[in-house]
ZAMI-11808 format. One line per 4 residues: number of its first residue (from 1); their letters; for each residue y, x, z of N, C-alpha, C. Coordinates in steps of 0.001 Angstrom, whole numbers, plus 500000, padded with zeros to 6 digits. Atoms other than C-alpha are relative to their C-alpha. Layout:
N
NUM = a = Y X Z Y X Z Y X Z; ...
END
This chain:
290
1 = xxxx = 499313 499692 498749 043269 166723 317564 501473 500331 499732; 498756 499468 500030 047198 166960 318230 500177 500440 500858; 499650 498455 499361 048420 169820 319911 501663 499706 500129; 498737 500139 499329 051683 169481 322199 500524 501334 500156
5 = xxxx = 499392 498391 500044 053872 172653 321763 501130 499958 500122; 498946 499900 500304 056769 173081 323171 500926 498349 499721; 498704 500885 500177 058128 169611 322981 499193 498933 498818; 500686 500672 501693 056030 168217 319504 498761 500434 499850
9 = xxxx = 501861 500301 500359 052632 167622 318275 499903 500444 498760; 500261 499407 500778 050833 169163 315851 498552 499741 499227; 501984 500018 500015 047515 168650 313874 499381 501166 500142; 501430 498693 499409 044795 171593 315402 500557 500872 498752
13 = xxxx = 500430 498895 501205 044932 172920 311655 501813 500545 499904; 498594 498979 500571 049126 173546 311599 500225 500723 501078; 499765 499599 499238 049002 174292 315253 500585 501194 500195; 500209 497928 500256 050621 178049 315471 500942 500212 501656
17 = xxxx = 499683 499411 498797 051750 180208 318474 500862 501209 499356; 499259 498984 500729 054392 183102 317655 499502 501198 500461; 500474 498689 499548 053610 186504 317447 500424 500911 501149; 499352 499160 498788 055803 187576 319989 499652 499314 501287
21 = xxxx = 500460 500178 499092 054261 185572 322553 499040 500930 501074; 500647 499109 498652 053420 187502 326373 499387 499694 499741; 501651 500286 499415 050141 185428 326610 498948 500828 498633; 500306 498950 500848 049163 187212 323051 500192 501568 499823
25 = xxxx = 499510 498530 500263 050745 190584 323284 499465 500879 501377; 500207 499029 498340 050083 191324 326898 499182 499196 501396; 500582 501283 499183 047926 188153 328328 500795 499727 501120; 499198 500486 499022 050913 187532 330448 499554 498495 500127
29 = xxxx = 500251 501602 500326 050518 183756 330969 498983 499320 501263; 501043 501065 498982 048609 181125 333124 499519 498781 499209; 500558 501197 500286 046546 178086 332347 498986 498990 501096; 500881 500986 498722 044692 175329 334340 499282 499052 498730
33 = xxxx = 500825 500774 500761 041773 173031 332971 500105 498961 501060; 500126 501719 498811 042104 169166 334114 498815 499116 498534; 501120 501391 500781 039670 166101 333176 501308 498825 500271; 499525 500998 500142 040684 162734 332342 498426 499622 500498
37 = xxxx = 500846 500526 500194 038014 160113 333492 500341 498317 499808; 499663 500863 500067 038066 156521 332655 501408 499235 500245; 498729 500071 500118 041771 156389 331995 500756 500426 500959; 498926 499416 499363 043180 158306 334684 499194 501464 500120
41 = xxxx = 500206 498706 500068 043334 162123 335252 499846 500485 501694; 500281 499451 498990 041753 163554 337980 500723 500827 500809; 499009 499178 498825 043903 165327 340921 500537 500667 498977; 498478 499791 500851 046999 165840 338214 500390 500877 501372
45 = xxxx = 498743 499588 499532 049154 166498 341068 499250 501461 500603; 500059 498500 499733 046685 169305 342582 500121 500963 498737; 500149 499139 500921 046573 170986 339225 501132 500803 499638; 499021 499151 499663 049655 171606 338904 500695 500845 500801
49 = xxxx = 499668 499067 499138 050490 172645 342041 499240 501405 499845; 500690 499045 499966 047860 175030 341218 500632 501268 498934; 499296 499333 500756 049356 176193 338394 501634 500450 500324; 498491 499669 498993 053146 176536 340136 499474 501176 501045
53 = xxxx = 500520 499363 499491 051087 178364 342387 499744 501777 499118; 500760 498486 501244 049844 181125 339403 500913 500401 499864; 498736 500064 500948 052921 180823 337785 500821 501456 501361; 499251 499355 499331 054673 181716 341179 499452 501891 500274
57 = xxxx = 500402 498225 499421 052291 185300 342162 500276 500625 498557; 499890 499241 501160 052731 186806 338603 501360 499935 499788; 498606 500112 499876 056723 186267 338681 500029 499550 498544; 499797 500645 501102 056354 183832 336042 500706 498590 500177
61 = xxxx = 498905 500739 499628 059754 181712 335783 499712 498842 499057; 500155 501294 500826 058740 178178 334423 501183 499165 499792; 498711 500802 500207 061923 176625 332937 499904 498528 499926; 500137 501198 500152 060525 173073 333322 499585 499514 501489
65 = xxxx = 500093 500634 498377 059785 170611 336419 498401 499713 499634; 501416 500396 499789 056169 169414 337355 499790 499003 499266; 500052 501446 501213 057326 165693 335992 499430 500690 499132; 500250 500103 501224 057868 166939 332772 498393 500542 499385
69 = xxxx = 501746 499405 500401 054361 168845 332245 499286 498634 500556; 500738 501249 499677 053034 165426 333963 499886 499312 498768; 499733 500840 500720 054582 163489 331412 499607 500270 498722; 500497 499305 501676 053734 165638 328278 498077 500129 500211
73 = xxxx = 501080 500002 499667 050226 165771 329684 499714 498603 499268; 500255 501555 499839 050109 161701 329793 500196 499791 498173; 499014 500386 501261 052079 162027 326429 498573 500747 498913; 500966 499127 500628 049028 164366 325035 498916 499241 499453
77 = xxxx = 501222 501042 499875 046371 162093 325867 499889 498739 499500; 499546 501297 500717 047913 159081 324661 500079 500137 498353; 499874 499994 501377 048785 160283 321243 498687 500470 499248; 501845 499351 500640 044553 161576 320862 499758 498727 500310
81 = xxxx = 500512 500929 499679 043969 158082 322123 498471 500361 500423; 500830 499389 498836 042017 159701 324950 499496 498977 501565; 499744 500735 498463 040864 157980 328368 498779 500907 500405; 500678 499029 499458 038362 160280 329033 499560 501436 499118
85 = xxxx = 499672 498422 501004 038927 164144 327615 500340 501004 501469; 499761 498984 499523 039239 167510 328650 501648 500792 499453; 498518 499862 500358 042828 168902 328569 500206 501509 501007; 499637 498722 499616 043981 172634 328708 501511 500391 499896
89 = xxxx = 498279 499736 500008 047639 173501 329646 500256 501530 500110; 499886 498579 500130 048897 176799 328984 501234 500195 500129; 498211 499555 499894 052563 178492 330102 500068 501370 499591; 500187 498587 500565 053419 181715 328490 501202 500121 500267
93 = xxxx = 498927 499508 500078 056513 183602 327894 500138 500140 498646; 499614 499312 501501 058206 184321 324089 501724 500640 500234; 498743 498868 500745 060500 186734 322570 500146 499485 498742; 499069 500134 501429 062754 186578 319815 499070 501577 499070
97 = xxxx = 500554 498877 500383 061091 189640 318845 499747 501027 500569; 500525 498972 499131 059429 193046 319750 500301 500832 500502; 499070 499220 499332 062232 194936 320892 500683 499350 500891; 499127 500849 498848 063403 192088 323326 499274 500810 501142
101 = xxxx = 500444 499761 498943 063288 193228 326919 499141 498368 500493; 500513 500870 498891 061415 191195 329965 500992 498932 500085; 498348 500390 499560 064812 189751 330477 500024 498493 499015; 499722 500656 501423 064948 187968 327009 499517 499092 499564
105 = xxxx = 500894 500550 500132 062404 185393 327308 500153 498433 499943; 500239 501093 499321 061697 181688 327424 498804 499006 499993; 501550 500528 499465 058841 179345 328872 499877 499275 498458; 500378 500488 501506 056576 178172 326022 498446 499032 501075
109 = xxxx = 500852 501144 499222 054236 175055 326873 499230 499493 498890; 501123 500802 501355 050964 174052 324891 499018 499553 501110; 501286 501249 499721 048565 171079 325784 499071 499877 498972; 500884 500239 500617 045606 170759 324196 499042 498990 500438
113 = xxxx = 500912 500452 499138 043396 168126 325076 498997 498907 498870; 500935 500627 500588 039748 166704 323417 499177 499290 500650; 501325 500111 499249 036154 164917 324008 500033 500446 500931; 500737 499172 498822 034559 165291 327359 498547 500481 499575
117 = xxxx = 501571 499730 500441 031162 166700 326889 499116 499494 501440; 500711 500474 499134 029675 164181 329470 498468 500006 499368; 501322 499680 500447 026257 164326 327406 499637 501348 500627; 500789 498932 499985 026032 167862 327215 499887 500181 502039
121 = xxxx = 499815 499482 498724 027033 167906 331180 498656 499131 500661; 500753 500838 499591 024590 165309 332002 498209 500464 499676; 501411 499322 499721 021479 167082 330501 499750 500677 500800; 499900 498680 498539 022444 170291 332700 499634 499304 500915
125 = xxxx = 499768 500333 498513 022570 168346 335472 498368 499220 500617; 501237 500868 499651 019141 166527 335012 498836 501436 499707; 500999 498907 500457 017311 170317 333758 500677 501068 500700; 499617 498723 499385 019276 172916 335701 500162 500904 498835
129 = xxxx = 499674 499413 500826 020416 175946 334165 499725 501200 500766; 500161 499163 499673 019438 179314 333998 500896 501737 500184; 498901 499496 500139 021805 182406 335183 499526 501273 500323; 499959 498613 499442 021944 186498 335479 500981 500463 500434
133 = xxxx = 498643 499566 499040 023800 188494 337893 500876 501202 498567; 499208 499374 500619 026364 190354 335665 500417 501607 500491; 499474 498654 499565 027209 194148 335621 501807 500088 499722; 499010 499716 500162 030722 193412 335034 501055 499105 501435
137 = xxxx = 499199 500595 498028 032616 193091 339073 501434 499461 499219; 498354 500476 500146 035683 191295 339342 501258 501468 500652; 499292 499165 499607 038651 193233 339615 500426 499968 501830; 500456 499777 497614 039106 194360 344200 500353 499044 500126
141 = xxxx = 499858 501207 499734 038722 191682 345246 501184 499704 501520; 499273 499532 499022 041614 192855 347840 501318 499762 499116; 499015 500242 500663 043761 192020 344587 500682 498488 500148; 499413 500995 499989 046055 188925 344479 499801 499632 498178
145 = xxxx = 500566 500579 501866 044898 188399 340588 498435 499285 499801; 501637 500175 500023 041326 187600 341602 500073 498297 500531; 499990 501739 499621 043134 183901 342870 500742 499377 498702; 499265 500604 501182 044765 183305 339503 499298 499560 498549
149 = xxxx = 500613 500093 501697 044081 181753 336083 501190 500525 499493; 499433 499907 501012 045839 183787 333889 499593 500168 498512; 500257 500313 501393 045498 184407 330459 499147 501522 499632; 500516 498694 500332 044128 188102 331182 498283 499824 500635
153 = xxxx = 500869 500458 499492 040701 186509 331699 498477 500758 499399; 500744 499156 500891 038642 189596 330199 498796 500112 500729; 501556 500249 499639 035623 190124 332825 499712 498890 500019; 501209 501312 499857 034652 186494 333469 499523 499911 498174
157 = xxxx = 500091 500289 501649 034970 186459 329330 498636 500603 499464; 501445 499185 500265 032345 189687 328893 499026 499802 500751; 500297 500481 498705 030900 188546 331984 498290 498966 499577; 500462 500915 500709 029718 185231 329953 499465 500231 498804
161 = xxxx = 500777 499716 501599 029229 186412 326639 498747 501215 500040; 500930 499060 499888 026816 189097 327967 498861 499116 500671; 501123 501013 499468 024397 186549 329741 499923 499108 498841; 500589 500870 501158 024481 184230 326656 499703 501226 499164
165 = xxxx = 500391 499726 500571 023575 186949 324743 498594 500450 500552; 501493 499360 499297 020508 188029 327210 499147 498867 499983; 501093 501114 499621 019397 184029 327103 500212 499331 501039; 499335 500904 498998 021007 182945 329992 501137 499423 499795
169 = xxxx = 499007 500938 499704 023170 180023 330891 501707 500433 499990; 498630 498805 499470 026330 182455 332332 499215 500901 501321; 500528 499181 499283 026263 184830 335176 500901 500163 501078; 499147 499850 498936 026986 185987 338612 501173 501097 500044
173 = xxxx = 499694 498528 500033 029514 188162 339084 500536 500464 501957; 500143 499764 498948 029775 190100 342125 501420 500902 500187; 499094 499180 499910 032968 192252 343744 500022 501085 500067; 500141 498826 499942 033747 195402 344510 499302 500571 501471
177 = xxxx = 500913 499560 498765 031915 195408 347909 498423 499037 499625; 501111 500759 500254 028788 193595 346024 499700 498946 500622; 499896 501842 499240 029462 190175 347482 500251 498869 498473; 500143 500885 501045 029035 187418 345090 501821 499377 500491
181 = xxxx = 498610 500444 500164 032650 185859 343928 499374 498372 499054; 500270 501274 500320 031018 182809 342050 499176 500433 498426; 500397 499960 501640 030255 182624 338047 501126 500286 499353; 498668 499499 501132 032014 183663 335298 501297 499045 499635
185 = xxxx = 498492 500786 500023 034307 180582 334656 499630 498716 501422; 499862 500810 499202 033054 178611 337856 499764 500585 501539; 500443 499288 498746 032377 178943 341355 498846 499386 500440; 501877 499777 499493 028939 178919 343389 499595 499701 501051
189 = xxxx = 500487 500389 499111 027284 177227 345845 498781 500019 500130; 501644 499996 499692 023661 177611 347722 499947 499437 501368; 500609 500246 498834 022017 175637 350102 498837 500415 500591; 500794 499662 498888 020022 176579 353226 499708 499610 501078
193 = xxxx = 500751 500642 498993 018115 174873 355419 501002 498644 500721; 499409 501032 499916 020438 171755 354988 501514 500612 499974; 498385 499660 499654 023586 173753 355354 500724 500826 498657; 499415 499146 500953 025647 174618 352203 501303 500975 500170
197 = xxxx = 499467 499014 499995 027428 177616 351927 500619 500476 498407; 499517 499612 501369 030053 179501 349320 500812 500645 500267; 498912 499109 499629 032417 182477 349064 500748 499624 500150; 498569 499819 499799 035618 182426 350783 500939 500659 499085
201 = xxxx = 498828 500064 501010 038584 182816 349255 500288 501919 499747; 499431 498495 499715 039198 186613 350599 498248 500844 499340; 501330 498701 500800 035635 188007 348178 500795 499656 498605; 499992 500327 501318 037674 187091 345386 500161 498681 499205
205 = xxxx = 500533 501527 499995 036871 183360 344618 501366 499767 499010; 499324 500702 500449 038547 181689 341907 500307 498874 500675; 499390 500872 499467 040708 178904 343270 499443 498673 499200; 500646 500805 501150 038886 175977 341789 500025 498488 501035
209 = xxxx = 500146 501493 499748 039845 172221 342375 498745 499295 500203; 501008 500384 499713 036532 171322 341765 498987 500420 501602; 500313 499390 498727 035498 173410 344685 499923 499569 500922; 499673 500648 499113 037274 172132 347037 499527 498033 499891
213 = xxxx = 500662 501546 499778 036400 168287 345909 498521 500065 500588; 501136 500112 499972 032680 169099 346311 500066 500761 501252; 500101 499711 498708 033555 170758 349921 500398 498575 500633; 499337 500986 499244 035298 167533 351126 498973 498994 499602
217 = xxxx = 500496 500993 500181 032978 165267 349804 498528 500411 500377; 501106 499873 499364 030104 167126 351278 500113 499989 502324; 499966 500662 498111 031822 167140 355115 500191 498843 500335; 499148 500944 499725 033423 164117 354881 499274 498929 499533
221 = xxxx = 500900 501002 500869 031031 162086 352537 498580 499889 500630; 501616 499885 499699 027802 163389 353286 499476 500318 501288; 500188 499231 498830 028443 165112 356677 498906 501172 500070; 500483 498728 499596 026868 168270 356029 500679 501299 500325
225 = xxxx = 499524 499019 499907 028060 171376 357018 500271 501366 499233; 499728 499158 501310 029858 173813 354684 500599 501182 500510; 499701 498449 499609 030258 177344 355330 500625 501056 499150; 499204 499030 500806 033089 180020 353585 499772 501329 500324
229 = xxxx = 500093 498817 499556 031610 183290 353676 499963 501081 499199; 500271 499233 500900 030492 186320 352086 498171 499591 499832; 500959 500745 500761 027324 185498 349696 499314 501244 499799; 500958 499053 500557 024479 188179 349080 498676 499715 499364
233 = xxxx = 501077 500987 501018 022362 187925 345792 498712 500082 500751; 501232 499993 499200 019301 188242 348763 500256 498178 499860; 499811 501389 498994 021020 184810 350216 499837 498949 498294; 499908 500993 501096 021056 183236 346546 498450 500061 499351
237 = xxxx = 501518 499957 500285 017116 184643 345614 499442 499234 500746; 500800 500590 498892 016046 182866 348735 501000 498932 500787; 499412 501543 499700 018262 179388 348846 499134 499355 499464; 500856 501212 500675 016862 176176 348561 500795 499361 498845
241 = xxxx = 499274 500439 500765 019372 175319 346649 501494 500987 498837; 499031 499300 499922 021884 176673 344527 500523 499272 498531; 499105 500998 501031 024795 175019 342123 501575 500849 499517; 498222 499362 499822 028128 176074 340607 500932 498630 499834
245 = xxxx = 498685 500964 499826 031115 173743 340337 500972 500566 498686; 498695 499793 500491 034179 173744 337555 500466 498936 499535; 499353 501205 500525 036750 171120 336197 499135 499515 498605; 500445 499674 501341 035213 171750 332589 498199 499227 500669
249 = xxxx = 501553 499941 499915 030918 171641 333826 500079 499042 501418; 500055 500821 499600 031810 169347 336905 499002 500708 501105; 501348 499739 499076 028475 170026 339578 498642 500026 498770; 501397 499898 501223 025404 171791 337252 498979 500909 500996
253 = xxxx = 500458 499544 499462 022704 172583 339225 499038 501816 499341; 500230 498783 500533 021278 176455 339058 498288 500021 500435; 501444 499710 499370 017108 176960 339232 499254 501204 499872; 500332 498287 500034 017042 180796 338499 500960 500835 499874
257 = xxxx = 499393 499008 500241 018602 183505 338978 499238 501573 499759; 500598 499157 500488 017759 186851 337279 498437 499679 500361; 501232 500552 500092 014314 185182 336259 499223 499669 501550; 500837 500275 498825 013664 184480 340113 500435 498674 500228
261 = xxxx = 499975 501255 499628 013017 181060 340425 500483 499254 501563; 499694 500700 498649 015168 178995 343088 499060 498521 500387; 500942 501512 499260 012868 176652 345572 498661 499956 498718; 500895 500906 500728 010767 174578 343181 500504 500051 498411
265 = xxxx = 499695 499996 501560 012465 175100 339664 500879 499095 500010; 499724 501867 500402 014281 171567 340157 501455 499995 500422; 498416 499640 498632 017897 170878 341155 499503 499068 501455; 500040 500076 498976 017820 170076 344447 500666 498323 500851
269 = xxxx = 500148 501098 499519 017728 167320 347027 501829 499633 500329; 498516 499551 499464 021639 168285 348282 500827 499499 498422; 499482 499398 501059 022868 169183 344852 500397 498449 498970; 500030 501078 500909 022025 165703 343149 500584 498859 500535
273 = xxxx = 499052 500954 499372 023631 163798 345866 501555 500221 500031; 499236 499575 500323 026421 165398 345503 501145 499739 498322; 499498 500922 500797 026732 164873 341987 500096 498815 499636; 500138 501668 499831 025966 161214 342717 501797 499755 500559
277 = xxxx = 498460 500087 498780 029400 161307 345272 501074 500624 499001; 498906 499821 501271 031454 162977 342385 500563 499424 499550; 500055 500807 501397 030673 160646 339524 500815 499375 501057; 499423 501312 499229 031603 157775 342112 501717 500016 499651
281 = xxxx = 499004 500104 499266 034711 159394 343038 501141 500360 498809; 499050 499940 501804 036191 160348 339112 500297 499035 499641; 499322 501340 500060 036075 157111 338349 500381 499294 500076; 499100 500843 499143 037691 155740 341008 501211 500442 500157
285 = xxxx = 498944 499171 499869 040751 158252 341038 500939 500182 499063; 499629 499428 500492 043364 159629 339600 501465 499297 499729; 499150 500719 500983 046499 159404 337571 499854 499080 499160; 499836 500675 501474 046685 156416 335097 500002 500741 499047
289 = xx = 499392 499503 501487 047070 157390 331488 501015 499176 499685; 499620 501057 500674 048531 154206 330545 501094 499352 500910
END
């Protein structure tokens, strides 16, 4: 793997980051996860906006244009001789050293981008996966940090590593008024009685591209009706359905939560059409690479 830093490529093993880097010293920083599929990159242009978006609520001053992160993206993928990979962009801040003020800084830009793990995503998706609700809440969900990827990504982190260590898949995590906010690095959907449903934006809700594709392609595609609300782990024990969503895992259907089996054990009748209307629509989309 070569590693885009700043301007130049790197092999994985010389790759380095400086010590005085915000996103190390103080997880200042933002990042966004995009796919590539069959030589073009999936909603590029929302991703960034998404990230301009992060960038902008944390008063983080990006000294570069959208192009150029387009182009170093394209430029990433090309030099892994990539057409279908996963690709992580990261913006930080550096210092000259540890007595520089706030003031003193400038934008630092790393691309990383490998393999897709369409196998491993493709078993999930045919066996479901199993998940526990998490004792670790997102920060109030009344915060303006609870819509950001930054780099201070510490509960969804313990969040995750505490359900893989119990045997589960990942886990729910819930807010500070015990309303479900999604999964640890994705967000969460359950169907009911034909009608899917998923937290609104105001419990918290990571902002998740994928999200939104798998809302539009369920009103607009499938014509079912999709509902933004608040989520209670009652309403997720007793769905017929229930799925999470991320750029990274794509649509993976869920068939337990804290050992209570959803419906029938199986993913679901909704859930699999859905990822049928996905696949379609990745490989028909996107940015070029080439």
């Amino acid at each position: 793997m070569m590693v885009y830093i700043d301007g130049k490529f790197f092999d994985k093993k010389e790759a380095k980051i400086s010590i005085f880097d915000y996103g190390l010293l103080y997880g200042y920083g933002i990042f966004e996860d995009i796919r590539a599929y069959n030589g073009r990159i999936f909603r590029l242009k929302e991703h960034l906006e998404k990230l301009w978006s992060s960038a902008k609520t944390i008063n983080l001053v990006i000294d570069l244009k959208q192009k150029d992160i387009e182009s170093a993206i394209l430029k990433t993928l090309k030099v892994n001789q990539l057409l279908n990979g996963y690709i992580k962009v990261l913006i930080t801040k550096v210092n000259s050293n540890l007595n520089s003020t706030i003031r003193e800084n400038k934008t630092s830009l790393i691309i990383m981008a490998d393999n897709d793990s369409s196998f491993y995503i493709r078993k999930l998706c045919s066996t479901g996966i199993k998940v526990s609700t998490s004792h670790i809440h997102t920060i109030n969900n009344s915060s303006f940090l609870t819509n950001i990827k930054s780099l201070n990504y510490l509960n969804h982190f313990l969040s995750e590593l505490d359900a893989i260590k119990g045997g589960f898949d990942t886990a729910v995590i819930l807010n500070s008024n015990g309303t479900v906010t999604g999964c640890s690095f994705s967000n969460l959907f359950i169907v009911k009685n034909g009608i899917i449903s998923t937290p609104s934006l105001s419990e918290g809700v990571l902002l998740g591209i994928t999200r939104d594709t798998v809302i539009e392609l369920a009103r607009n595609k499938l014509s079912i009706i999709v509902k933004e609300n608040p989520i209670t782990m009652y309403s997720i024990y007793n769905a017929d359905e229930c799925f999470l969503t991320s750029t990274i895992n794509e649509i993976i259907p869920i068939i337990s939560i804290d050992t209570r089996i959803i419906s029938n054990g199986k993913p679901g009748f909704v859930t699999l059409k859905l990822i049928k209307e996905f696949k379609n629509l990745v490989m028909a989309t996107g940015i070029p690479i080439k």
